[in-house]
C-alpha positions in Angstrom: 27.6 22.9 4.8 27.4 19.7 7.1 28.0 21.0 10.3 26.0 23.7 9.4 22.8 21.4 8.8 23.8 19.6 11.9 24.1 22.6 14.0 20.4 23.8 12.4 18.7 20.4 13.2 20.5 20.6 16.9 19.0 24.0 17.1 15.7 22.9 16.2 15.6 19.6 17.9 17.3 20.9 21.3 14.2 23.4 21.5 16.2 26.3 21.5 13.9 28.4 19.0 11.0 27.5 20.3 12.5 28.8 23.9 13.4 31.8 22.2 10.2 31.9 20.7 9.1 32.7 24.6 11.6 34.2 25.5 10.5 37.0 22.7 7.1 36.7 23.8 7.8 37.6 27.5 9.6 40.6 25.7 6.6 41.8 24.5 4.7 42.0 27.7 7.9 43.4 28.9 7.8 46.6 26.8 4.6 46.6 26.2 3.8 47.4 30.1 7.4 49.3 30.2 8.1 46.7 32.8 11.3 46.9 34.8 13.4 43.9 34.1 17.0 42.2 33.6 18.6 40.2 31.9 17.7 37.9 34.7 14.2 37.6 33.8 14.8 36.7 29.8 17.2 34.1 30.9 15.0 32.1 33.8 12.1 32.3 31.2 14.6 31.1 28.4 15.7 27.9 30.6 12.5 27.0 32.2 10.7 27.3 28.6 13.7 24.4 26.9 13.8 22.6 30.2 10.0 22.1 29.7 9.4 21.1 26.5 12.5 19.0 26.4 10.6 17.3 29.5 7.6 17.2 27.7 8.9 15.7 24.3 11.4 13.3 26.0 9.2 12.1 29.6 9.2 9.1 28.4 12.7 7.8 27.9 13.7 8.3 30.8 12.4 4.7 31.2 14.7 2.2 31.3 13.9 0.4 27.7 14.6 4.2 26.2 18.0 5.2 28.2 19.4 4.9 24.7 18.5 8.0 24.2 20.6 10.0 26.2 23.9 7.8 25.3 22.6 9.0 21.8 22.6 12.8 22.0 24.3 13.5 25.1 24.5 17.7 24.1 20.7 17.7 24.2 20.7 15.9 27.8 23.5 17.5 29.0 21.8 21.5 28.0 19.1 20.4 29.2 20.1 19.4 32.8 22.2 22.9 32.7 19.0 25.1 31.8 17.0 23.1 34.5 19.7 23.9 37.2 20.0 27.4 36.0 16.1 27.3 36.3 16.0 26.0 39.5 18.8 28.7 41.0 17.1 32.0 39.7 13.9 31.0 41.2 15.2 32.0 44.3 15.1 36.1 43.3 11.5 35.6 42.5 9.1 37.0 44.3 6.6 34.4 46.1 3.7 35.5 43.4 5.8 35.0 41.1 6.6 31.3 42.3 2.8 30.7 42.3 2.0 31.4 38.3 6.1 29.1 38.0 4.0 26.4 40.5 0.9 26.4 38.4 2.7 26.3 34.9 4.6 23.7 35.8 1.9 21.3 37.1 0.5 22.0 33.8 3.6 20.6 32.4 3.8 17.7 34.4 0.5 16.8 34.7 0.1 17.4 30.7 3.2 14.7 30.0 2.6 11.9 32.8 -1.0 12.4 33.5 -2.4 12.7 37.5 -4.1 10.1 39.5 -7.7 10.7 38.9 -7.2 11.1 34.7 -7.3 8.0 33.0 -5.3 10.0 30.5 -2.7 12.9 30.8 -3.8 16.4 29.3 -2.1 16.1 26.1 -4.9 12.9 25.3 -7.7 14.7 26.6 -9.8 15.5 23.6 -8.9 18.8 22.2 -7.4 20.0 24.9 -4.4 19.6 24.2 -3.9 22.9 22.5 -5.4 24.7 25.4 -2.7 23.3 27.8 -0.1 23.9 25.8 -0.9 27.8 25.0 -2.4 28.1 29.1 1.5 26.9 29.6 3.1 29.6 27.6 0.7 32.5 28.8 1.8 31.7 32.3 5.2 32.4 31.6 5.5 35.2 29.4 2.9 37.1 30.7 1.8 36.4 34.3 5.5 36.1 35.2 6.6 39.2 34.2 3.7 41.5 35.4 4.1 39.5 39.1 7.5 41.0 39.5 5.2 45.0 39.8 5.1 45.5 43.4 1.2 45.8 42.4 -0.6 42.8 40.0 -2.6 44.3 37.5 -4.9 41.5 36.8 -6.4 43.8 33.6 -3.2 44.0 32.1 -2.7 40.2 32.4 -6.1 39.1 31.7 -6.1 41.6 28.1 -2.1 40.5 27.2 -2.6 36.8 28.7 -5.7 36.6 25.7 -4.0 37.7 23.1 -0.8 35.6 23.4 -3.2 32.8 24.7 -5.2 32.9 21.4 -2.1 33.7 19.4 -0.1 30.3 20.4 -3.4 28.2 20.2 -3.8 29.3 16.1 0.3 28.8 16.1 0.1 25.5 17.1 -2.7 24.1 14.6 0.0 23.8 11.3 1.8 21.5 14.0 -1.6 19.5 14.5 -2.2 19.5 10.6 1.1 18.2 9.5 1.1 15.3 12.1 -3.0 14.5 11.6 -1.5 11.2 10.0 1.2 10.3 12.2 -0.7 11.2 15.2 -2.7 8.7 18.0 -6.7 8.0 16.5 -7.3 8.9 20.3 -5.3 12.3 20.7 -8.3 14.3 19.7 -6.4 16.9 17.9 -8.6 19.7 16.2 -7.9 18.7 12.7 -8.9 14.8 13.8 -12.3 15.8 15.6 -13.3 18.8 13.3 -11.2 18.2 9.8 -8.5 20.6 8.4 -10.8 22.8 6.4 -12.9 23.8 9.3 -10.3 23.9 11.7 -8.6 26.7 9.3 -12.0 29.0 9.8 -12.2 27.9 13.5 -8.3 29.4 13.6 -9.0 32.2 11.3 -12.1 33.0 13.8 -9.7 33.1 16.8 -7.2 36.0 14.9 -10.6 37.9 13.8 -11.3 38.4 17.5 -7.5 38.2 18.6 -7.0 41.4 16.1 -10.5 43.1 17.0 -9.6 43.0 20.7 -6.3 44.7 20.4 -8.0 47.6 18.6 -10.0 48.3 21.8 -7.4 47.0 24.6 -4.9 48.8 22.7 -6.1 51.3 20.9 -3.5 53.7 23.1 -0.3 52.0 22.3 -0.1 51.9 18.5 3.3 50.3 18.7 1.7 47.1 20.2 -1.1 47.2 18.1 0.3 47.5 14.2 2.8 44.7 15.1 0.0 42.4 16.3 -2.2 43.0 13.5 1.1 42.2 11.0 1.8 39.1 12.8 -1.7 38.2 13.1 -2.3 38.9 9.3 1.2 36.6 8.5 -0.3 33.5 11.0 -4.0 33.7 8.8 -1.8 33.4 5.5 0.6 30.2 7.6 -2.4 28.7 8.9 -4.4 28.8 5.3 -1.0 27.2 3.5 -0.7 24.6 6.4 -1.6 21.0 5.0 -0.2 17.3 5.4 2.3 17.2 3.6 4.8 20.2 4.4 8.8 20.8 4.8 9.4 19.8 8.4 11.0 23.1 8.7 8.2 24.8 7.8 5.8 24.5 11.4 9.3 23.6 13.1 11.2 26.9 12.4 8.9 29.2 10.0 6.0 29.3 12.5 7.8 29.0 15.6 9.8 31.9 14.5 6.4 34.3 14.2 6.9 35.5 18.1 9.9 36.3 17.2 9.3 38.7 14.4 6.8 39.9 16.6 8.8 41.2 18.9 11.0 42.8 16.2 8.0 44.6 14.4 7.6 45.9 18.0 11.0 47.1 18.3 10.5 48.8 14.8 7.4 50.5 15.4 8.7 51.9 19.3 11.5 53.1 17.5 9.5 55.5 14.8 
């Protein structure tokens, strides 16, 4: 059972699930909008989402008092570097809109882990913002991305779809922000530090309530879409509500994380009826 725990906390800690996490959100708007796609697609997304968030949780040892670190899990460097290259090679059968949203997510990456010039702070230390950035992030790639390969933009589709996942990943997130309230910087300005857990539980379950409400008009049409939102969304409420302090690491860093991906299979279950 060893290598089995060590390949789990690999899994975990390399960000694979949370890249398929995207991966199965960009599904969604995929079928959703009966987009035409390939395997191409799922696999840039799949890269770019680990090569970012392995950027974002490691920016800072690639300093020279932190090198350590990639002498000390060489697999995690070394699939890293891999999905970045991979990354970097299929953005060349993009089209240019596409590139834009890719341009524009990924200064939100970079600027969110190192900060810019005129911030005395990066965006993950702005107050409150961070969750904002991080589900803007997301919604750039699994939704904006995919609808920009249409010959035509339907800004509609991506503004109704964009919301939804937008709201989804910020109330996804908060069970993160609760467990690490303690362990995290006075100064990060996380929702449960400026507003307390118990009213950031109502602020979340206020964000489903109108997440839930808006896909009975949006999507009133596509009942598919719309029962496996409102089964995930009822799941997240029951996550967020359980969420406190003291949790199994596990529980944020492989339960939740997992909920786009059960999404997507509710999705698959209900297209298939």
């Amino acid at each position: 059972m060893y290598w089995l725990k060590t390949f789990f906390s690999f899994y975990i800690k390399s960000s694979i699930h949370v890249a398929l996490a995207v991966v199965s959100l960009a599904a969604i708007t995929v079928e959703t909008y009966r987009l035409e796609h390939s395997a191409t697609l799922l696999i840039f997304i799949f890269c770019s989402a680990l090569s970012a968030y392995n950027f974002i949780k490691f920016f800072e040892l690639w300093k020279p008092s932190k090198r350590h670190f990639f002498k000390a899990h060489p697999v995690t460097s070394v699939l890293t570097l891999i999905a970045t290259f991979i990354a970097l090679g299929l953005t060349l059968l993009l089209p240019p809109k596409s590139l834009i949203f890719l341009t524009i997510g990924g200064l939100v990456v970079i600027i969110y882990s190192l900060g810019f010039p005129f911030l005395r702070n990066s965006l993950r230390e702005q107050n409150g913002l961070k969750i904002v950035w991080v589900a803007m992030s997301w919604v750039l790639l699994t939704v904006f991305v995919p609808l920009s390969l249409n010959e035509t933009f339907i800004w509609k589709a991506a503004f109704q779809m964009g919301f939804i996942q937008w709201g989804f990943v910020m109330v996804a997130t908060l069970p993160f922000e609760i467990r690490d309230i303690n362990s995290d910087a006075k100064d990060l300005g996380t929702w449960p530090q400026l507003l307390g857990i118990e009213n950031t539980k109502w602020l979340g379950s206020f964000i489903i309530f109108v997440g839930a409400l808006l896909c009975g008009f949006w999507f009133d049409q596509n009942l598919a879409f719309l029962f496996s939102s409102w089964i995930i969304f009822f799941v997240l409420l029951i996550v967020l509500w359980v969420s406190e302090t003291d949790q199994p690491f596990y529980f944020a860093s492989f339960g939740v994380e997992a909920l786009p991906i059960f999404w997507w299979a509710w999705l698959h279950v209900f297209l298939n009826q």
